[in-house]
N, C-alpha and C positions, 0 to 999 in steps of 0.2 A: 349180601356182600359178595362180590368176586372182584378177581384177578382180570383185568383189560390190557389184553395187548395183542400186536400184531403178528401174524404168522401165517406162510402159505398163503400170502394174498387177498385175508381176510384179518375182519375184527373177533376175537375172541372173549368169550364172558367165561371164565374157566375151563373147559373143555366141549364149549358150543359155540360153532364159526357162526360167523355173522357175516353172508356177503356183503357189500357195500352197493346198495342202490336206493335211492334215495329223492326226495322231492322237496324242495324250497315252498316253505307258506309264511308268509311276514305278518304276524300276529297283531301286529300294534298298526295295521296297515287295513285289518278287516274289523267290521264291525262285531263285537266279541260273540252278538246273541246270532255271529251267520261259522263261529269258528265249526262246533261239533259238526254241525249239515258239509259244510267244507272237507273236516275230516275223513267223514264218511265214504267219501266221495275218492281218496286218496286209499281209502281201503278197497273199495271196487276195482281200482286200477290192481292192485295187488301188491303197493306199497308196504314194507313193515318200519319205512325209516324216516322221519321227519327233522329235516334242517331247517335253522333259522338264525339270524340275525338279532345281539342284541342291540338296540341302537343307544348310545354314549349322550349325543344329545338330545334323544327325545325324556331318558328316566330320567336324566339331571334337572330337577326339578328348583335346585340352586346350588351354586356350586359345592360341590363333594355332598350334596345332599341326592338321595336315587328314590324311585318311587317305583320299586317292584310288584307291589299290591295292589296298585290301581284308585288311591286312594284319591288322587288329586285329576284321574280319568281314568275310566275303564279299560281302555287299550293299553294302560299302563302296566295292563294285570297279568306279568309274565307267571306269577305263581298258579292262579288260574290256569293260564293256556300248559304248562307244563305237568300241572297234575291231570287235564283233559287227555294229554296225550300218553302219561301213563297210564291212565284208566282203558284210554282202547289200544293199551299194548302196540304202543310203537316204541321205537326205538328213536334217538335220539341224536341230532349232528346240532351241535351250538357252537357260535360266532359270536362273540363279545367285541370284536374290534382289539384294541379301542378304533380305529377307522372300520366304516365297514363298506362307504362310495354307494352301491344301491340307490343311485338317484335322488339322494337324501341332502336335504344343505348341510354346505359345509362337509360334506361325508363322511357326514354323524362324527362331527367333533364338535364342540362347544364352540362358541363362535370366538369367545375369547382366546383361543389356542389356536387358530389356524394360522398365525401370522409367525409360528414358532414351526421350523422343521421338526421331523421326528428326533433326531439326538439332542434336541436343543435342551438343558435342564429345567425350564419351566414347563417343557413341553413332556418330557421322562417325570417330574414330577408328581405334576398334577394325571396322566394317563397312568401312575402307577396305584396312586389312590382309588381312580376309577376301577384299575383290575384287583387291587383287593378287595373293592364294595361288591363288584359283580361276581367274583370269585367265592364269597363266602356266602350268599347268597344259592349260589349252585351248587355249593356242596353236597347237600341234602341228596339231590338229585342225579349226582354222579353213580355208573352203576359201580364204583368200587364201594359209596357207602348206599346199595341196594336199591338207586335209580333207573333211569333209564335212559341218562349220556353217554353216549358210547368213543366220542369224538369230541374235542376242542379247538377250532381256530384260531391262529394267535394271527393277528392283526389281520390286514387285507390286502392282497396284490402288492406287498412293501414295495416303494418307490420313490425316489427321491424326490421328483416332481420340479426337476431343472427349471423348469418354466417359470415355478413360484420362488423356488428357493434356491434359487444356481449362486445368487450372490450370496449367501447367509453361509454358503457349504465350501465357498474357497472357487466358485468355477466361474467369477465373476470378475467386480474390478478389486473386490477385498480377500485377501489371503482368509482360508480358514482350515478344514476339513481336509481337502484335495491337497495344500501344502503340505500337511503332519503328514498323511496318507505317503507322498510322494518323498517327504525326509526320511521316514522309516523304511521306506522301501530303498533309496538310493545312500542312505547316507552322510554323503561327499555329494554338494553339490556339480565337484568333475564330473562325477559317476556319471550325473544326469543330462550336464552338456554335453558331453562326449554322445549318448544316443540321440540326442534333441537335436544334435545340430544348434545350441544356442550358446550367449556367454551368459546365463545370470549371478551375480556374484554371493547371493543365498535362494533359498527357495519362498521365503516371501516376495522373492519378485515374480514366481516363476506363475504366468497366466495358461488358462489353458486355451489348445486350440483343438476342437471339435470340426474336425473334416470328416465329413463319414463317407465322403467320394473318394477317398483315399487312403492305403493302409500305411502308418508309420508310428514311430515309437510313442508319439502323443497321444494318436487315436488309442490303441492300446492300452496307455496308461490311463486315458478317460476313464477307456470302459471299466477297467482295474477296480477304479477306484469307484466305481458306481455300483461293479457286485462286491465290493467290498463294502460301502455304507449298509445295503440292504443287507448281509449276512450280518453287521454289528447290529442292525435296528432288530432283525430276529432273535438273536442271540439274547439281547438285553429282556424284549419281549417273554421270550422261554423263560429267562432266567425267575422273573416277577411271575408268574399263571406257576412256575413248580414250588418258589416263596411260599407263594398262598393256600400250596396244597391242593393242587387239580394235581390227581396222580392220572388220569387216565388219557390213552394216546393224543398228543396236539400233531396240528399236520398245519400248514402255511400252503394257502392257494399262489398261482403264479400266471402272468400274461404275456410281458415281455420279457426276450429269449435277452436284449441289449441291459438291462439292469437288474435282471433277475437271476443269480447262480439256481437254476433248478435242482442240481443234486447233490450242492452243498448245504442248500437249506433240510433238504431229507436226513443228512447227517447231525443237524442243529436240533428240528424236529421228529417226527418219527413218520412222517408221508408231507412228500410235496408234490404237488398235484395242478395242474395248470385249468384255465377255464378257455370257454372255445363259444365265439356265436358266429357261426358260416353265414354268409346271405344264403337264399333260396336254391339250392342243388347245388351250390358252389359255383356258381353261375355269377357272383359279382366283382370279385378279383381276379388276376389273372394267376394260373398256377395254386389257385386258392384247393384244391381239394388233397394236392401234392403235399403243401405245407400242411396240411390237415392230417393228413395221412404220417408222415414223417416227422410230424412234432410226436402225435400218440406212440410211434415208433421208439422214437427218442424217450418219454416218458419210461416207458416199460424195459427201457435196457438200464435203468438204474432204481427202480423205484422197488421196492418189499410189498407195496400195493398200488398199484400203475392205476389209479383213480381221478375222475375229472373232478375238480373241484365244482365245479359251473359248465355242465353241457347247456345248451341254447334249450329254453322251454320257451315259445315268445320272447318278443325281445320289447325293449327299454322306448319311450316315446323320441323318437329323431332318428335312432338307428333303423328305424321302420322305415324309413324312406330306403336305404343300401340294401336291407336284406330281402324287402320285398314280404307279398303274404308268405308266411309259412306251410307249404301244402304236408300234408301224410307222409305222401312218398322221398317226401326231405329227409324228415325223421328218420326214417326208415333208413336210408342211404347211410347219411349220418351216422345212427348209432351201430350198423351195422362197421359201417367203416372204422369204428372206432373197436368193435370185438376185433374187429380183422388184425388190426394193429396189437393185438396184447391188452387191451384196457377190461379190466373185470370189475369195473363198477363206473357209476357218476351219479349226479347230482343233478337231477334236474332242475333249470333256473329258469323259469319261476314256475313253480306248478299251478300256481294257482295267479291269477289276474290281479293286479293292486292299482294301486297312482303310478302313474308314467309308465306302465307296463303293457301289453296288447296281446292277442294271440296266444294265450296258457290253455292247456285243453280242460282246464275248471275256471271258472269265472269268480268273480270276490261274493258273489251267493249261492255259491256252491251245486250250479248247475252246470253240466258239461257241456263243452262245444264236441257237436255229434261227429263232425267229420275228423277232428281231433283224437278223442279220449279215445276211441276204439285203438290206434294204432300204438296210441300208448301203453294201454293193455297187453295189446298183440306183443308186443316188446319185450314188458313184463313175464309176461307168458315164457316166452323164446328164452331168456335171462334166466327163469329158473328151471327151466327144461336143460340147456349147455352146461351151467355151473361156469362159466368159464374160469374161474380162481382155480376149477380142478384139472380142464385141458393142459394138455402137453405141446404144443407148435414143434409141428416137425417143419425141420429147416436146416439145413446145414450152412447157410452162407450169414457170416457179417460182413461188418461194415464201418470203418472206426471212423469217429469223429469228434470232434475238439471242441467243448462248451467254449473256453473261450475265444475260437475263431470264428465259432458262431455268431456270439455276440459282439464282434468286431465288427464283422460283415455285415449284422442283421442292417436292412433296410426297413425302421418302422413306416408303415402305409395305413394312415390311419389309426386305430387300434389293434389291428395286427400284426404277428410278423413270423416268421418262419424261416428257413435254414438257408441261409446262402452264401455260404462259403463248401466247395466243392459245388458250383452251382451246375457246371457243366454234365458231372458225372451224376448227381442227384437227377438230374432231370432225364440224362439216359436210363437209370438204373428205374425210374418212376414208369418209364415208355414202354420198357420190358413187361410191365405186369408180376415180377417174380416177389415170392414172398423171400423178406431180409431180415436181421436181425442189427440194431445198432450198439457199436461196444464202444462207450467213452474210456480208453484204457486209464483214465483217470482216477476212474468208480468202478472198475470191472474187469476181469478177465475174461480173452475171447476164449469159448472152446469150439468155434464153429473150424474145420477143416481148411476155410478159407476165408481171409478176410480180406475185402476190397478198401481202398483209400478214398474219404471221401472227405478233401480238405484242400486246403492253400500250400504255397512252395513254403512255410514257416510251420513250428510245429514246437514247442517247448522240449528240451533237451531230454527230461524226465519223459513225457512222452515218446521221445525216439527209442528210450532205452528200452520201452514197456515193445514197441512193434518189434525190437530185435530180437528177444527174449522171446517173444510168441512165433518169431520165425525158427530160433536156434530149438526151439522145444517141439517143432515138427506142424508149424504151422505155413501156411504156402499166404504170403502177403502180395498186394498185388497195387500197385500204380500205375493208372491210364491219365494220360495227358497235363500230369502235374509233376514239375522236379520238386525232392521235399529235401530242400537244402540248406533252409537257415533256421534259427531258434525264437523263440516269440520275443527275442530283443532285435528279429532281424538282422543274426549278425550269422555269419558262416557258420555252417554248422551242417554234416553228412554223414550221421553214424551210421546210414545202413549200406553206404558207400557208393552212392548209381556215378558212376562217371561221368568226367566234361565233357559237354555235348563238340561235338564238330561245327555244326552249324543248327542252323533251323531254316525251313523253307516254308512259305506262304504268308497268307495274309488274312487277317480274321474278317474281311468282309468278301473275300472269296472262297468260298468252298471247293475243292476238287475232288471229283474220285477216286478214291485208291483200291491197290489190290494188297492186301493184306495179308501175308503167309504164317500160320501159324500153324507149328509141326508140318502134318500131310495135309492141314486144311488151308484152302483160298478163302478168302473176310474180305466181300468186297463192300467200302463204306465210302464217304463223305468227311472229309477234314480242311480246314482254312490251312494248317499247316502242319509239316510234321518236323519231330525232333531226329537228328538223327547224329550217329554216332562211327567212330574210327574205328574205337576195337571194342569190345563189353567183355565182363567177366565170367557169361554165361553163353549158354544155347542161343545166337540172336535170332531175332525176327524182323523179317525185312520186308520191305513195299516197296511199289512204286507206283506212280503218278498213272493215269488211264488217259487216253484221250475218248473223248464223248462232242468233240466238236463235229458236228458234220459237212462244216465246209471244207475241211481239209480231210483227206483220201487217203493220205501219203506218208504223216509224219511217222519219224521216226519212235520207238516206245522208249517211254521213259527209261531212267537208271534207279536201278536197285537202290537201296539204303537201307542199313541196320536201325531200324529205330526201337529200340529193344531187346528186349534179351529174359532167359528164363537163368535164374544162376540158384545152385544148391549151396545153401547156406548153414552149417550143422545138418541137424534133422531135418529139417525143412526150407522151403523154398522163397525166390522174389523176383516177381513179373514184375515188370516195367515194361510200357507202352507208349512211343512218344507219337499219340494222336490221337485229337476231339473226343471224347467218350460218346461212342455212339449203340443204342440200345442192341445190334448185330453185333457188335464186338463183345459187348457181357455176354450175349447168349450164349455164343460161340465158345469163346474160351469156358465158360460151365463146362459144355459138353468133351472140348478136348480134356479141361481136368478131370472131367468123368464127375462132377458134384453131383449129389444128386438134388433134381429141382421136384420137391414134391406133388406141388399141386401148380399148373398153370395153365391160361388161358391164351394162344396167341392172339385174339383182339386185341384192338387198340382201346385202351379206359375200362380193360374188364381187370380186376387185382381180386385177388383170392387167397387161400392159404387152409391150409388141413389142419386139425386139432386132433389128438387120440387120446379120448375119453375112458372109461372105465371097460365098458364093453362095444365099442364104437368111435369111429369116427365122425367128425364135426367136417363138413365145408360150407367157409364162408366166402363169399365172394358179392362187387359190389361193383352196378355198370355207371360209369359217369358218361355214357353216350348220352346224345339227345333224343335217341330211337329205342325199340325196345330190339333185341337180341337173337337170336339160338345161336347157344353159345359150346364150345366143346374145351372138355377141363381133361389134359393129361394128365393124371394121378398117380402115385405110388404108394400103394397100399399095403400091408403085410395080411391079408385076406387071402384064400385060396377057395379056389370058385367061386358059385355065385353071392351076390350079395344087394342086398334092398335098398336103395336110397330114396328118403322122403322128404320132402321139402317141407320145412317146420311152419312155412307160412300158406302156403296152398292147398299144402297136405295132399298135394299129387305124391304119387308111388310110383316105381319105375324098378324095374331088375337089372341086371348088369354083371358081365360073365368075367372074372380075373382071368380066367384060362384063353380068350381070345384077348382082349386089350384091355385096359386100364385106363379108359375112356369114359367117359360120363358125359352124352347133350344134356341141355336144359337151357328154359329160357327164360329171361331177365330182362325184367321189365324196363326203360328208360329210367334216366335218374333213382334207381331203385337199388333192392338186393336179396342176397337169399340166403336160407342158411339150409344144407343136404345132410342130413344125420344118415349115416352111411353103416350098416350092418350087414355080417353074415347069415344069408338065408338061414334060418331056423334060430337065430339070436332071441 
């Protein structure tokens, strides 16, 4: 018997952490007499965690009737595969659904329920009966009554699934869901024309309109109401699995940023946790490793265990045409990119090969694919040599940003999506290479020295309060090329008070060069336009236009302009900048605030970042070039004199003097990564 819960980053069984790393094997998927050989095989890797699916409609054997024994087929036989896996000492991640998608019909609902959204009472019914049949069923095997589940999934990827059920939920031609939603929110149907711009004379009449080219009070309320459904569908979910008595941590997977609150369902559950399948090196969307990079970011500035639900192990039959083969050095990139990011654990999905599946580095008979399994090991290996749950990220810079202008903004492209609101400054801040940290001040307080804005001119009023508070309390807040002047109703709103512009000058499909004065330093960059200003409250900073034409000899130099200004506010401070975000202007201003940048590389696609371990330093660092590198990492170290750095994958060795520079070569393979455990000579 023990006590299971979270802490430090990790699962605990009374006072023995359990990291989070883990492999997908779908039992009712393999033939039973190939599970142990399978097993086996998962132990070689260096696995101690075993996730699985259970599926709703495969054990429904007839309705509310379940077949966990295998009586009516042997793949039925969850009791079976669960006492195998206790026998060889694994540890355990279970998924009950009730959906679980998995390439399954129906995704693994009873085919009679699918025509019922999730809050619908036939559909809450009957899925409640299923989670007390499978929930009492599990007990046995929970490790608080002496098993070996460590983890509960409550339902899968929650999502409304507009497509099927837009009309059933109100976002159609019949009022439902989205109206109540929209009464309790507004009230007074005034309330609601007054922002809508409309006249309706209740809100049964009130349809919606789904722009997502454009932001205004409808879109917003859309999306409202869409992470609001999935926060009830979880909540209900929670509610029924702690009925039945599963005491031990549930955590809710997550995909999209547009219907899914990621770190409001963390508060409903105890980990939400997102799933990720890149194509090959990141090589098939555009900006695709950026978003990859910066979603894991986003995970780990709210999450108690910043875990993938579904890393890509192999992927699913059709997505195989987008992602391409899966080579090694994917992997590699990948999971490295994701330590880089904060993430101390995942789930490999699928570790093992099934129906509609392809490319897992075990096969469904439990033979390994050779070019595969090695680097999955290697991984393994890396994972529990770091500990990363116990690294410290040295970093002094955030970064705020707003779940729900997120999810406004997101652009879904296929199955994925990623952050694009503050698009312009996300993608400079990405060019730099610098390691950041993201503070939703919604779920979190920043204590980085500085935090950068990374959002739209709207921002919820409660939010403006949290950035004023974090300036008055001696924090230095900082806006490039965004005014944040209205509230997420779109309506005026400037508490941290940046003044009316004078004008604005340029045009967003011409670029100009500017000279940039900031204190003693000249910033010279690239902007379609800049804001500028009559008087500002502070120290201003001003530019002006370059000429770079070479037909003309002669012209006169441009005029000065204040576009900006540094102003002291309490204890701390607020930069505003009115031009383009461009990767020289972050750098730059770092170095005038004097921030300190711990570890970086100035290549272009090389991201890094320093960890400080127990007796040691951690760097990680990841090349999204298409070449391989020699790369030079400027470091800041608390070491004095010499010191060893060893590449955890190469196991090259290399010395290196604090006393001359704080410089570190090495070199990094294309599409690859590394990791440098850095110590003091005689450590």
């Amino acid at each position: 018997m023990f006590k299971v819960y979270i802490k430090d980053k990790m699962v605990w069984l009374d006072d023995k952490p359990i990291p989070l790393l883990s492999g997908e094997v779908h039992y009712w998927r393999l033939a039973p007499e190939s599970w142990e050989k399978i097993l086996k095989k998962v132990k070689e890797l260096g696995l101690e965690i075993v996730s699985t699916y259970i599926c709703w409609q495969f054990h429904e054997i007839r309705p509310g009737i379940y077949d966990f024994t295998g009586e009516t087929d042997p793949r039925r036989n969850l009791k079976a595969f669960l006492e195998l896996l206790s026998g060889m000492e694994f540890y355990i991640i279970i998924r009950p659904g009730p959906y679980i998608y998995a390439e399954w019909i129906n995704f693994g609902v009873p085919e009679r329920l699918v025509c019922y959204h999730r809050l619908h009472p036939e559909f809450k019914s009957e899925a409640s009966h299923w989670i007390k049949g499978v929930s009492e069923f599990l007990k046995p095997y929970l490790a608080t009554n002496g098993g070996r589940i460590i983890l509960l999934q409550v339902d899968n990827e929650i999502h409304p699934f507009i497509n099927f059920y837009g009309e059933q939920i109100g976002l159609g031609n019949t009022p439902g869901l989205f109206q109540e939603f929209l009464e309790k929110r507004y009230r007074n149907i005034t309330n609601l024309n007054k922002l809508w711009n409309t006249d309706y004379a209740n809100f049964s009449e009130v349809r919606a309109f789904n722009d997502s080219s454009k932001v205004d009070c409808k879109r917003i309320d859309i999306v409202r109401f869409l992470l609001w459904y999935t926060k009830e569908v979880a909540k209900w979910n929670e509610q029924i699995y702690r009925q039945c008595g599963v005491d031990i941590p549930l955590y809710f997977n997550v995909d999209a940023i547009g219907v899914q609150p990621w770190p409001a369902l963390e508060k409903i559950g105890d980990i939400s946790a997102p799933d990720y399948y890149p194509t090959n090196e990141f090589e098939g969307r555009v900006d695709e490793h950026r978003h990859f990079l910066f979603s894991i970011r986003y995970l780990s500035s709210y999450s108690r265990l910043p875990f993938i639900a579904e890393l890509e192990s192999g992927i699913w039959h059709g997505w195989h045409y987008k992602t391409g083969a899966l080579n090694p050095n994917h992997y590699r990139l990948m999971c490295l990119s994701a330590l880089l990011c904060g993430a101390v654990g995942w789930n490999w999905y699928m570790l093992v090969n099934r129906d509609n599946w392809y490319m897992s580095p075990i096969n469904e008979w439990g033979i390994e694919r050779s070019e595969l399994f090695p680097v999955f090991r290697q991984l393994v290996e890396i994972f529990k040599k770091i500990r990363p749950a116990n690294l410290k990220r040295c970093c002094d810079i955030g970064v705020a940003i707003d779940f729900l202008q997120q999810a406004v903004c997101n652009r879904q492209e296929e199955i994925t999506s990623g952050l694009y609101a503050g698009g312009h400054f996300l993608k400079a801040l990405y060019q730099t290479g610098i390691d950041f940290e993201f503070f939703d001040l919604n779920y979190t307080e920043c204590n980085k020295p500085v935090l950068f804005y990374a959002g739209e001119e709207w921002l919820s009023y409660e939010y403006q309060q949290k950035i004023l508070e974090y300036i008055r309390n001696g924090g230095h807040f900082v806006i490039i090329g965004k005014q944040l002047i209205k509230d997420d109703n779109l309506q005026e709103q400037n508490i941290i008070g940046v003044p009316s512009l004078e004008g604005i000058i340029g045009y967003e499909l011409s670029p100009r060069r500017i000279s940039l004065q900031l204190d003693d330093k000249e910033i010279l960059t690239r902007s379609p336009y800049i804001y500028y200003f009559r008087e500002v409250p502070g120290k201003p900073i001003t530019a002006k236009f370059i000429n770079t034409t070479p037909w003309f000899t002669n012209l006169p130099e441009g005029s000065t302009y204040i576009i900006g200004y540094t102003q002291e506010i309490e204890k701390g401070r607020l930069t505003f900048i009115g031009v383009k975000p461009e990767p020289e202007i972050i750098i730059n201003l770092l170095k005038v605030l004097g921030v300190n940048i711990y570890c970086r590389c100035e290549k272009e696609d090389i991201h890094s970042a320093l960890f400080k371990g127990d007796k040691c330093y951690y760097l990680i660092a990841v090349n999204n070039n298409d070449q391989p590198t020699s790369v030079c990492f400027n470091i800041n170290l608390q070491i004095d004199g010499r010191y060893r750095v060893t590449d955890l994958i190469s196991k090259k060795t290399d010395i290196f003097d604090s006393g001359q520079q704080n410089i570190i070569f090495w070199h990094i393979n294309k599409k690859d990564g590394i990791v440098l455990e850095i110590k003091a000579e005689g450590e």
